[in-house]
Steps between C-alpha positions, in 0.01 A plus 500: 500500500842319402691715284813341320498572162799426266728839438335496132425345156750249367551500152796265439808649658313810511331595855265849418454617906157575589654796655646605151160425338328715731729823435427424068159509586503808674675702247276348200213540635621878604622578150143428342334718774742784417457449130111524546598831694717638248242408190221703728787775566588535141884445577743319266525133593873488441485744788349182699806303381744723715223499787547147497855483518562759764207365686680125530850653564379723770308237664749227541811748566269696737359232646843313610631828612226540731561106613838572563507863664131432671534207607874346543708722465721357780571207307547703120741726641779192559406350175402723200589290258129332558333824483509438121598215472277189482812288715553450782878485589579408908534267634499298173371648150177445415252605223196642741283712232367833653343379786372873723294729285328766669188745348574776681828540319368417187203784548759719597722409158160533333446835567833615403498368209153617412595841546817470234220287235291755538754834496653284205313310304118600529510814578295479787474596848640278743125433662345472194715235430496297876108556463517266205734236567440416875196322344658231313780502817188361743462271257814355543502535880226214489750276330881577655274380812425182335819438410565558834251239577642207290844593661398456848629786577368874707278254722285582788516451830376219699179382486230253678264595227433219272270671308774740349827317654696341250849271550813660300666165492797677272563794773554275763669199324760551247491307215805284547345478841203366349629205331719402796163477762319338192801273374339584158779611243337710265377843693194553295382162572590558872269825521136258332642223712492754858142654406329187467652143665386466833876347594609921484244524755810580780676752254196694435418523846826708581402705224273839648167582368551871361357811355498508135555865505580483123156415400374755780677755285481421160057454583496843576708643256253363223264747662735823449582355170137561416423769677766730318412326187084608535653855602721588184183302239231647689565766664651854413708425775817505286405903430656539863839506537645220679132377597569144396886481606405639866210267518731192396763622785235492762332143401801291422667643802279488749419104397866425545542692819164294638668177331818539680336431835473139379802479354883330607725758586714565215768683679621830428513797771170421669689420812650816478166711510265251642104524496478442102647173266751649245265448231226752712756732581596558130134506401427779739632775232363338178133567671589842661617602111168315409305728697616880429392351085212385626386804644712787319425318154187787374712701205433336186764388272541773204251404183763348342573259752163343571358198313 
């Protein structure tokens, strides 16, 4: 497979990034799960409306945290400014967006923040509240890693497989680089022209045949979605305190730790440590805390607290 899509939808001067599209989709779709939640909890839904907004600020500020302490630090520590900032300053300015996201800061931000919702605003134990919303967050895991997809970006490895290889045209060409090999002048064109006239045959030959570890990823986190969403409907698993959240820990964890084996390096202190990818290392405690819920989660929530 030939993968060189355009960065998004063009609607006049407007360009709405796949990427972008990806992340509204996510929090929609996790919104109307909650609110399905809530209506079967009995809890106000302008208590959702702060969910909501908590949930988006703690993912994106969590998430670039964890990108930036995780992952680069070396580089954030001489420039801060781009920490926040979506610029990019040396050695000329530059308006980047927030390219490096990382889950395992925005779980971490998650949590945090779930415990001050629920001390705050539902009135709620912490678990009672992670048991809850990590169902609409595997939701979104499946589609951050197709945004991830139409941005070319958190590829796999090398590959001889055909069968599941596919050719990241935009991580190994720029796409300035693009129209220069192609001598076409508008980029978009230049990316349909490369995946389909036989005259590109040269450029897409330099071009290695790679693991789509996106779609590796975002397949299998379809199945935890579903999983934790048959155990809160039709189970009394949700009786058990921290049941579902320990269960999610273990699942979405262990498929990225598995995933990672297929994956680019990303950087990060895996040199440092060695045996494990970043990404593995900092999964390691996610399914650890997975496991002492999964098996110390027997005490029933009070009778208040259960559905």
């Amino acid at each position: 497979m030939i993968w060189n899509p355009s960065e998004g939808i063009h609607i006049g001067s407007l360009n709405l990034r796949f990427y972008s599209l990806m992340f509204v989709v996510a929090f929609t779709l996790g919104w109307y799960i909650m609110k399905k939640i809530f209506i079967n909890e009995k809890e106000s839904l302008e208590k959702l409306d702060t969910l909501f907004v908590w949930a988006v600020l703690a993912t994106l500020f969590g998430a670039r945290l964890g990108h930036v302490v995780f992952y680069d630090w070396e580089y954030f520590r001489n420039h801060p400014l781009e920490i926040l900032l979506p610029f990019k300053f040396e050695p000329e300015f530059q308006f980047t967006g927030f390219a490096g996201l990382a889950s395992h800061g925005a779980a971490i931000s998650m949590i945090i923040v779930m415990y001050f919702y629920g001390k705050k605003v539902v009135n709620k134990p912490l678990l009672w509240v992670l048991d809850r919303v990590v169902i609409p967050v595997a939701c979104g895991a499946i589609f951050v890693r197709l945004g991830n997809f139409f941005n070319s970006e958190i590829v796999g490895k090398i590959t001889k497989n055909e069968t599941f290889g596919v050719k990241f045209v935009r991580d190994y060409y720029s796409p300035q680089d693009a129209v220069d090999k192609t001598q076409i002048s508008n980029p978009d064109l230049a990316y349909d022209a490369i995946a389909t006239n036989p005259k590109f045959a040269d450029l897409l030959a330099a071009v290695p045949m790679k693991h789509p570890a996106q779609l590796y990823e975002a397949f299998c986190y379809v199945f935890v979605f579903f999983f934790l969403l048959y155990l809160y409907w039709k189970t009394d698993t949700p009786r058990k305190h921290g049941l579902i959240f320990g269960t999610f820990l273990i699942l979405l964890w262990t498929v990225r730790f598995i995933v990672e084996y297929v994956k680019e390096s990303q950087g990060g202190f895996e040199n440092a440590l060695g045996l494990f990818s970043t990404g593995q290392w900092l999964s390691v405690p996610f399914i650890l805390v997975g496991l002492y819920y999964l098996f110390m989660a027997e005490e029933p929530l009070p009778e208040d607290l259960i559905k």
